[in-house]
VEXLO-569739 format. One line per 10 residues: their letters; for each residue z, x, y of C-alpha. Coordinates in pm, whole numbers, plus 50000, padded with zeros to 5 digits. Layout:
% VEXLO-569739
A) Z:X:Y ~ ...
END
This chain:
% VEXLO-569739
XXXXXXXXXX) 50000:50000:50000 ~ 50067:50271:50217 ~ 49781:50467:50166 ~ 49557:50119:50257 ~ 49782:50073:50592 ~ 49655:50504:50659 ~ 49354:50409:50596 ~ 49319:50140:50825 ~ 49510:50301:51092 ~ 49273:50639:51078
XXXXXXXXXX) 48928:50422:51047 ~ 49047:50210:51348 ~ 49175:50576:51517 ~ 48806:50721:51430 ~ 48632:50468:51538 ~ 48495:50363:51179 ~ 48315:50691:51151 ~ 48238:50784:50772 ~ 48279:51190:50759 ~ 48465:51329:50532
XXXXXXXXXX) 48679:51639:50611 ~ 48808:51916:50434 ~ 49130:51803:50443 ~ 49022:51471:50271 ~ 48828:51611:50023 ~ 49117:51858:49888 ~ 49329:51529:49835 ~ 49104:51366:49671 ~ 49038:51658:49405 ~ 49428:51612:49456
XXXXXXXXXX) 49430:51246:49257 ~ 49171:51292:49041 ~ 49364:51630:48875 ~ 49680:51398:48878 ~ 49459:51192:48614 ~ 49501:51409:48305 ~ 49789:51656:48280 ~ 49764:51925:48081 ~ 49480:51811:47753 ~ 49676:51474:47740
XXXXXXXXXX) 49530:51134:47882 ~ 49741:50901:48037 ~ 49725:50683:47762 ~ 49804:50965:47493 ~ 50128:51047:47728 ~ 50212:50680:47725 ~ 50172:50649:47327 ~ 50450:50994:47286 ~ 50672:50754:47512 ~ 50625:50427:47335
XXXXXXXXXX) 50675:50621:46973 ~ 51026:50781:47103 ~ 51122:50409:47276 ~ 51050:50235:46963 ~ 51350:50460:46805 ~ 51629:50312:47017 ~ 51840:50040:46899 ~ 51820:49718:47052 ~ 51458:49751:47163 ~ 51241:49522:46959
XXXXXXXXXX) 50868:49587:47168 ~ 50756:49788:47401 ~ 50450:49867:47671 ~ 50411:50166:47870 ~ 50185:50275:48130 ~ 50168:50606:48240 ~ 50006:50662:48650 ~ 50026:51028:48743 ~ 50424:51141:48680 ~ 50556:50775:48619
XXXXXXXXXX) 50608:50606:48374 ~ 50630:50184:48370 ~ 50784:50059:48100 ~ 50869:49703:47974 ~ 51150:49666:47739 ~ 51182:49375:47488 ~ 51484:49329:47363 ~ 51744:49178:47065 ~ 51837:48856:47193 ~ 52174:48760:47285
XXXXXXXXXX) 52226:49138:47477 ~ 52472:49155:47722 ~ 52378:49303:48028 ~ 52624:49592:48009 ~ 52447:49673:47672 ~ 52125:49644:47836 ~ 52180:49880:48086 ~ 52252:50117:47875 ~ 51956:50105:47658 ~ 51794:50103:47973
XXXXXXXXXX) 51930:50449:48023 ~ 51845:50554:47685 ~ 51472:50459:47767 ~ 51463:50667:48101 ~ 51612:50954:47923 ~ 51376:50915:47641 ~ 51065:50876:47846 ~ 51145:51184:48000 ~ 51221:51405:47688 ~ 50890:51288:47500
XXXXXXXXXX) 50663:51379:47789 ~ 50798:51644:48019 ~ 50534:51600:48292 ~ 50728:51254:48384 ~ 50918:51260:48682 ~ 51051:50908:48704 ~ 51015:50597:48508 ~ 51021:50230:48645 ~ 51165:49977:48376 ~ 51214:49628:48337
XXXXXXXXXX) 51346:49371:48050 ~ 51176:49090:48257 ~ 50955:48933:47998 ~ 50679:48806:48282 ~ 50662:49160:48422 ~ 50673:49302:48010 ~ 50388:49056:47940 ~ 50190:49217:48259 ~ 50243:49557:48173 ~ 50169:49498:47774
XXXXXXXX) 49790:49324:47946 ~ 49720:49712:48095 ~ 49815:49872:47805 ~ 49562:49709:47640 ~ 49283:49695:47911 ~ 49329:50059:47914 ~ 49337:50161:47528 ~ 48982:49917:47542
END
């Protein structure tokens, strides 16, 4: 969102001029090198997270989504949790993400079954 509101603030600034300078063109080598780290794809990183979140007890499904060093995860869980117990499995999962691919820096997760059922839709788009 922020990069959109740049955007629009340096094309109104330059007077809707299409150059592109240097400076631009070194950050966008920037993103694309943020695509594959090290000989792993995103979706191979996301597949060592999902195999070590699978592992930890109370966790019943998961989907994972790797974009540059996050990882978004959606947690199903054993029903009838209690929230203390579901914060720490939560904690499990971030330091589990973390240990199976070392190139993640932080992790987003949720147990909200919408936002789950979201994330599990670009797991799949993206292993397609």
């Amino acid at each position: 969102m922020k990069k959109w509101i740049v955007f629009g603030m340096l094309l109104f600034l330059t007077g809707c001029r299409a150059e592109m300078t240097e400076e631009s063109q070194q950050q966008l080598h920037f993103v694309k090198a943020e695509q594959e780290v090290g000989d792993k794809t995103p979706e191979e990183r996301a597949l060592a997270i999902k195999m070590r979140l699978d592992q930890i007890e109370g966790v019943i499904g998961t989907a994972v989504v790797v974009e540059g060093h996050t990882a978004i995860i959606g947690l199903r869980m054993q029903k009838g949790m209690e929230q203390n117990e579901m914060d720490a499995v939560k904690r499990k999962a971030d330091a589990a993400a973390m240990e199976a691919e070392a190139s993640i820096e932080s992790t987003s997760i949720t147990t909200n079954s919408y936002i789950v059922s979201l994330i599990e839709d670009l797991e799949r788009k993206r292993a397609g």
